[in-house]
Steps between C-alpha positions, in 0.01 A plus 500: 500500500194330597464182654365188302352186703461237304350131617778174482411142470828233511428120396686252477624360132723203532854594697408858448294764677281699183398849691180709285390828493205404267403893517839599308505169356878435584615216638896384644598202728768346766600235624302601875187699547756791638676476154197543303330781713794718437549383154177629429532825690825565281301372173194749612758794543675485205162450323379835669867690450439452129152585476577852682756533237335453223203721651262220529484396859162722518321271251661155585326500802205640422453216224586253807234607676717697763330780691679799662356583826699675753757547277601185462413242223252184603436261353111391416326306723350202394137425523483107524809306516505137551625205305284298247462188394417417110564166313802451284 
């Protein structure tokens, strides 16, 4: 089985800790930052577990923009990342 790295970013959404892998687009939560890391890991796995089953795990990651290099799946780099500021 290969590896998959994939990037994490945990915010904070009122009592609750909201952890996103934007590249799988899956999300989970708890009630500390610990809690929602491993939330996520578990949310990630089972999201990979059933992909591999179903015969799709090729494909999925591909589409999320996941490279394999070294045998092990990356996930794109981004170009230009920063925040933005537009009217509302």
């Amino acid at each position: 089985m290969s590896k998959i790295i994939f990037r994490m970013e945990i915010f904070k959404e009122g009592g609750e800790y909201v952890s996103l892998c934007s590249d799988l687009n899956i999300s989970s939560y708890g009630s500390t930052i610990k809690e929602a890391k491993n939330s996520l890991i578990e949310a990630v796995e089972a999201f990979i577990e059933t992909c591999e089953e179903i015969g799709s795990l090729n494909e999925v990651l591909e589409e999320g923009g996941f490279h394999k290099i070294r045998g092990r799946w990356e996930p794109r780099e981004p170009v230009v990342e920063q925040k933005v500021i537009v009217p509302a």
